[in-house]
Phi, psi and omega in degrees: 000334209271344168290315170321289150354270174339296201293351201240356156285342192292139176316302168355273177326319207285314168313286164330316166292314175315327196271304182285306167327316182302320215255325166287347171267338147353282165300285168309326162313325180308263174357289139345298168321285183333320199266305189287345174282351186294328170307004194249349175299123148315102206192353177050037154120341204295321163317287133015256176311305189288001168267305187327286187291357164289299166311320172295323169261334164317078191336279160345298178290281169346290191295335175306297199320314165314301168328293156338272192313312176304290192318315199276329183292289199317323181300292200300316195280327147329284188303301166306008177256342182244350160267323162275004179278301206301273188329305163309339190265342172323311179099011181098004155242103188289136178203123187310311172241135173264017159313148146291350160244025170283138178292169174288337187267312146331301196295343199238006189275355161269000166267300153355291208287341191286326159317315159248036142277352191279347190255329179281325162290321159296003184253313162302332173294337155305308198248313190292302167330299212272319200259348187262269203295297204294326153084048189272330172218147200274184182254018175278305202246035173291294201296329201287332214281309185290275187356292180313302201291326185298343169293341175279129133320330175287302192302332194280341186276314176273333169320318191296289172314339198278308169312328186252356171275340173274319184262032158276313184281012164260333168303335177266315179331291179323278178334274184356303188290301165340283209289350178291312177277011182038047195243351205221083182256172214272330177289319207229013164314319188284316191290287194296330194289302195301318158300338194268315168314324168278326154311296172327298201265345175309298220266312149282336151341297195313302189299293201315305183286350182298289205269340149341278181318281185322298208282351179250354171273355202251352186234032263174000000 
């Protein structure tokens, strides 16, 4: 028991957690998408509301959701533990890689990430706050609530950027984790490099174009 422990203080280990959490949050944009594209339905929400309350009642979708939740501290706390490892080892300047062919998305991907914790806390406090603890708005009035905030133009702003700070950090990420986990070897190095570029740009694009679309169609 006492390696497991060991090993997973080890950068390795740390690196390794950082690799599966990634790939389960992953996992969950995907998901995340779906339920928001529903917003585009004419339909003044019902399409909408009715994924919501599905997600909300699904024993299964519950116990994830914890899971979920577990996953986003670790992934955040993971990274800042491989970011102060990587600085210190450093001399104090942080870079993921000192290659010379390390990319723009590597050398930043950790301010990237910082960036969209700074947008996943003004976002769960929009929403997630109001609709789990506070119990302020219902899953009825989920929808008029996402509607609104897409009409501010600020919240619509900072929204964007939270979208263009994700597909900096999915350009590298995506790959990244694979290779962490030693799957992204000379066979299937070309397929993951290729699927994580159409993911990075699809899956935040998607986000990105959602609420664009609300807000001009609706001001208009």
């Amino acid at each position: 028991m006492k390696w497991i422990i060991t090993f997973f203080r080890s950068s390795l280990g740390r690196k390794l957690i950082m690799a599966l959490t990634g790939l389960f949050l992953i996992i969950f944009l995907m998901i995340h998408l779906t339920g928001n594209s529903l917003l585009l339905l004419n339909d003044n929400g019902e399409a909408f509301t009715a994924f919501v309350e599905f997600m909300e009642e699904n024993p299964l979708i519950k116990i994830s959701a914890y899971i979920l939740y577990a996953g986003f501290v670790i992934h955040i706390l993971q990274g800042i533990s491989v970011w102060w490892t990587n600085r210190q080892a450093k001399g104090g300047s942080y870079a993921v890689s000192t290659s010379a062919n390390a990319s723009f998305f590597s050398k930043y991907m950790f301010w990237f990430g910082v960036v969209i914790l700074i947008f996943l806390i003004l976002h769960l406090a929009d929403f997630w706050w109001e609709l789990k603890v506070e119990g302020e708005i219902n899953n009825e009035e989920l929808y008029k609530e996402v509607i609104n905030a897409f009409h501010n133009p600020v919240y619509l702003v900072i929204y964007e950027l939270g979208m263009i700070a994700l597909f900096m950090h999915l350009r590298h990420g995506f790959q990244s984790a694979f290779q962490t986990l030693g799957i992204d070897n000379k066979k299937w190095a070309p397929l993951i490099k290729c699927i994580g570029n159409i993911y990075s740009i699809i899956v935040p694009l998607g986000f990105f174009i959602i609420p664009l679309y609300i807000y001009f169609s609706n001001n208009n």
